[in-house]
Structures are given as structure tokens and as C-alpha cells.
N, C-alpha and C positions, 0 to 999 in steps of 0.2 A: 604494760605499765599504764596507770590510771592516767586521763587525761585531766589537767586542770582548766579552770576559766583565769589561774593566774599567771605572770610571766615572772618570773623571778629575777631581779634587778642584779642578784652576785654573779649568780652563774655557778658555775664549778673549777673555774680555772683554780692553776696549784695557788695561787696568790689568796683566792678563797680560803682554800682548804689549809693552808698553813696556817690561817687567824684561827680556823674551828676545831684543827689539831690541838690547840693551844691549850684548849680551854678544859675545866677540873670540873667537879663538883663545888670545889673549894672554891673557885676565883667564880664561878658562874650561879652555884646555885646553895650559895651557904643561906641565904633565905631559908630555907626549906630543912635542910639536913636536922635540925635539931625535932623534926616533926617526922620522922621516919622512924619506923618501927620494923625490927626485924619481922619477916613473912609477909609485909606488905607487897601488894602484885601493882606493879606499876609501869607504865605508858610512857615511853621519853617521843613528844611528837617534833617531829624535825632534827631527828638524831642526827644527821651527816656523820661521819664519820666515828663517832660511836664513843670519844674519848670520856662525857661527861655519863654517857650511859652503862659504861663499864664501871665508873667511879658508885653510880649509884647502886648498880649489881652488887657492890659487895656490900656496900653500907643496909640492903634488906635480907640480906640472904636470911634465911634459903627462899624469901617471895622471888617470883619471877619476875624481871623487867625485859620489856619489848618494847625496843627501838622500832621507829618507823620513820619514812620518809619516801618522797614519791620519787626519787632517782634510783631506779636499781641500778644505777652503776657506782650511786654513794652507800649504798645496803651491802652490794658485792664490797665496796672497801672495808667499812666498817667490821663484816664480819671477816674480812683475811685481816685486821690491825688488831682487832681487840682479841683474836684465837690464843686462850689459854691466859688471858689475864683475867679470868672468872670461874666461879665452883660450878658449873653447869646451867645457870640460873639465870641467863640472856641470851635472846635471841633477837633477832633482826630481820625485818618484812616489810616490802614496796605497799605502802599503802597510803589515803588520801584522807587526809583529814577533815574532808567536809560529807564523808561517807567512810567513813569507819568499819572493818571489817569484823568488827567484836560483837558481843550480844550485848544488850542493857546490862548495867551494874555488874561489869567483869572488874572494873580494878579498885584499890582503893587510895590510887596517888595518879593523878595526869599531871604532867609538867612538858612544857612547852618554852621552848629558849630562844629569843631573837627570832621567834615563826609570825605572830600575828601583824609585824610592821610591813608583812611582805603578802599579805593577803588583802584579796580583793575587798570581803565580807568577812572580816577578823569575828565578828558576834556570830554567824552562821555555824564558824566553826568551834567559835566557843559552847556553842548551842551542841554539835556532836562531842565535844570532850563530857559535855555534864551528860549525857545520855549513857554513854560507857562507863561513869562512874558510881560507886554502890552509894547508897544512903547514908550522908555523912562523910563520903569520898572528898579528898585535898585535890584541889588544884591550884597550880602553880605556875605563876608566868612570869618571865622574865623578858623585857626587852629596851633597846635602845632608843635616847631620844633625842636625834642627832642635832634639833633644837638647840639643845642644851650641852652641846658640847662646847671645849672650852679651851685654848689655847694658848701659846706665848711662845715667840714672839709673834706679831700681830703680822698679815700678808695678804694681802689683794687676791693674788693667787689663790689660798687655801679658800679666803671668802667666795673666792669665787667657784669654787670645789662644793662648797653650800650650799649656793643657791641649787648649781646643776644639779647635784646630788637630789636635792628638791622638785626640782622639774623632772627627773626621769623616774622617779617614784611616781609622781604623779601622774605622768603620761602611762604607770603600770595599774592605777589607780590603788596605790597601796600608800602607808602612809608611814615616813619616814620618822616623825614626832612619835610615836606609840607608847612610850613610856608615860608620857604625861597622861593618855586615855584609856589605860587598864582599868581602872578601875568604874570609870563608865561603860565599858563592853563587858566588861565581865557583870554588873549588876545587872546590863541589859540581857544578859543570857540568862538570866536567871540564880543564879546564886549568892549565898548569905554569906553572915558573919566574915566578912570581908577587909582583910588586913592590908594595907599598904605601907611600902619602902620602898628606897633606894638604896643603890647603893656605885660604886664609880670605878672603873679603869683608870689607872693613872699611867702616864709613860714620860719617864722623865730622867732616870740612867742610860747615859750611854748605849747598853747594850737594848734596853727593851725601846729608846729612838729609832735606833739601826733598824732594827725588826720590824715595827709598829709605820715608820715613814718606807720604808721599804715597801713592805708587803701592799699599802698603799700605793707607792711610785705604781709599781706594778700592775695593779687592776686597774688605773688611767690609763694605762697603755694598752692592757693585754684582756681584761678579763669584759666580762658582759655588760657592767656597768658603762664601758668606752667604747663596745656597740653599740648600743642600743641609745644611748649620746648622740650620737654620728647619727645613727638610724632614724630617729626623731627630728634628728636637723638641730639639733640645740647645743653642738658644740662641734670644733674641727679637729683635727688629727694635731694639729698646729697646740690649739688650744690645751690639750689633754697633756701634751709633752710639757708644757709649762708649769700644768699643775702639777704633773711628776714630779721636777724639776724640783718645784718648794717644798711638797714631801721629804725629800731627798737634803734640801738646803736647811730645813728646820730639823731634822733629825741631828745634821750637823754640828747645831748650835748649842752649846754646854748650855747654855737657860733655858734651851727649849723644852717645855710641857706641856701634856696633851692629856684633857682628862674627859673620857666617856662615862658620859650619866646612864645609867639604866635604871626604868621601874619596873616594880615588884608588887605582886600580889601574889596574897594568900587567900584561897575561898571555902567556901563548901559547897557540897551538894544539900 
């Protein structure tokens, strides 16, 4: 498996992996779908578990899309979850985004979902997406900018869930805001005609609170963001239960709503 210079702030625990199970073409990257052309070859960087990459499999068939990301134990998931919900035209491969295992001008769609807010040098690797892609090639970023999230009812606890979340991004030197700075990494990497949006998560039924504060309670307690907290010295075992806790307590709350912002870019090579 390639080695990185970065440390990845989620992890892989299930609590991860059930937010990125979750996730469509539709809810993640409608940006983009109306600029896909069947036979298009295209690049899903930071697949994880492959839901959003088999979505887009069908939508170019018969181009080929290859999923990649640097955990072969999320590449090994991926290709036993998505086995048989595609016409032969996706594959999946451990590999590193700031060295790319393709030749110049292989594809003509790279998209990349929630990957640049967790990297060291987000332009470096924007720098290897335009290399990979053909002349006049789309790329496509999507990411959160937890700045700008937004909630109700109002909780010390969750705020304080912000800051930390802030400080252990930082202590990974990656940047938790990235939605607001797409579209200055991406001009820095070199790329034109350059489009900008957003667009938001919302959680505010019953059923997708339970889910969304949940899956949260969870990685304060269990998954890598609540190591590496601890690890840093910038939060306690004590601490993390509490912010659980309001997860758990604002899920509860029939008014409670939770809305994630993410930005959007569209460029060219």
C-alpha cells in the first residue's frame, strides 16, 4: 500500500463508513451528472467504499470508471459491495493521489468527494488530477465546509465539537473549511473556465437525526477522530462522552436541524 505524508482525521471505523455508504451520485454529486456523457473514462479519487462510484458507472457506460483510494482494505470493500450492481465498466485500485498510477491525459472526468479537506497539500494534488486528464478534461470537487455548518437547537457541547474538530484537522495540517477554498486551489493548480456552487445536507426528520447524531455520537467515542483528540492532548475520554451525549440529545429534539454546506467546482483542463 502507498505511503502518505497525510494522516487521515475519520479513519475507517463502521461509524465512518456508514456516512460514505450513504452517499449517491444524487445527494453528492448532482453538480456534475448533467455534464456526463456516455463513454466518458472517468476517475472517482477517494472512492471509499464505492457507493457514489457505481452510481456514476452507470450513468457513462460503457466509459470505464476507476475508483481509487489508498486503503486496500476500503478497495477490498468496495469491490465485494458494489459486485454485480454494474455492466462491467468499474473497477477499483489502491492507489495515491499525489502520484497517480495512470499515464498523462487517460480520462476525460476526475471527481474527487470530501478528499481535498483531508490533505496535507490539496493544490499538489490537484496538480496530479490535471495531469491524468485529456485536453479539455472535467474535474470535479466536492467538499465540506464545516465553518459553515449550521444547527438548532444552539449547545456548548456541539460548539465545542467545532472548535476540536478544528484543532485536530489542524494538528493533521489539513483543512477542515475547504469548501470555501476550491476554487483558489483549483485556479492554483492550474485550471480554467471554472464554475462554482454549493449546495447542503440537511437533517431534520426524525429518522435521518437518529442516523446523522448517531453516527456522530459514535466517532467521539470510537472512531479516529477521538484518538487522535486524546493523542494530541486536546480533549479527554470525559470530554468526548459529553459531546456524544448532545449528538444523541439534539437528534432527540423534534426542532432539531443540522445543515452541512459543501462546495462545488467545476473546471477544465
Amino acid at each position: 500500500m502507498p505511503e502518505s505524508p497525510d494522516r487521515y482525521t475519520h479513519g475507517h471505523h463502521e461509524s465512518v463508513l456508514r456516512s460514505h455508504r450513504w452517499r449517491t451520485a444524487q445527494n453528492s454529486a448532482a453538480f456534475l451528472l448533467s455534464r456526463l456523457r456516455h463513454g466518458d473514462s472517468l476517475l472517482d479519487v477517494g472512492c471509499g467504499p464505492g457507493t457514489i462510484t457505481a452510481d456514476l458507472a452507470s450513468l457513462v457506460s460503457p466509459g470505464l470508471v476507476t475508483g481509487i483510494d489508498l486503503s486496500e482494505e476500503v478497495i477490498e470493500l468496495a469491490s465485494r459491495e458494489t459486485h454485480g450492481l454494474h455492466g462491467g465498466n468499474l473497477r477499483f485500485m489502491v492507489d495515491d493521489v499525489y502520484d497517480l498510477s495512470f499515464k498523462d491525459a487517460t480520462f476525460d472526468v476526475v471527481y474527487a468527494h470530501q478528499i481535498l479537506q483531508h490533505l496535507s497539500s490539496p493544490v499538489d494534488a490537484l496538480v496530479e488530477m490535471r495531469r491524468v486528464l485529456r485536453d479539455g478534461g472535467l474535474l470535479a470537487v466536492r467538499d465540506a465546509d464545516f465553518g459553515a455548518f449550521a444547527w438548532f437547537p444552539a449547545d456548548d457541547r456541539l460548539s465545542r465539537w467545532m472548535d476540536l474538530y478544528h484543532q485536530i484537522t489542524r494538528a493533521n495540517r489539513a483543512e477542515a473549511d475547504a469548501g470555501r477554498h476550491l476554487v483558489s486551489w483549483v485556479r492554483e493548480a492550474g485550471f480554467s473556465e471554472i464554475e462554482a456552487s454549493s449546495s447542503n445536507w440537511t437533517y431534520q426528520r426524525p429518522d435521518d437525526r437518529m442516523w446523522w447524531g448517531g453516527l456522530w455520537a459514535d466517532r467521539m467515542r470510537e472512531s479516529e477522530v477521538a484518538r487522535q483528540g486524546i493523542e494530541y492532548g486536546l480533549t479527554t475520554t470525559e470530554e468526548l462522552e459529553e459531546i456524544s451525549r448532545a449528538f444523541l440529545d439534539w437528534a432527540a429534539n423534534d426542532d432539531g436541524i443540522f445543515i452541512v454546506v459543501n462546495g462545488e467546482v467545476l473546471a477544465r483542463r
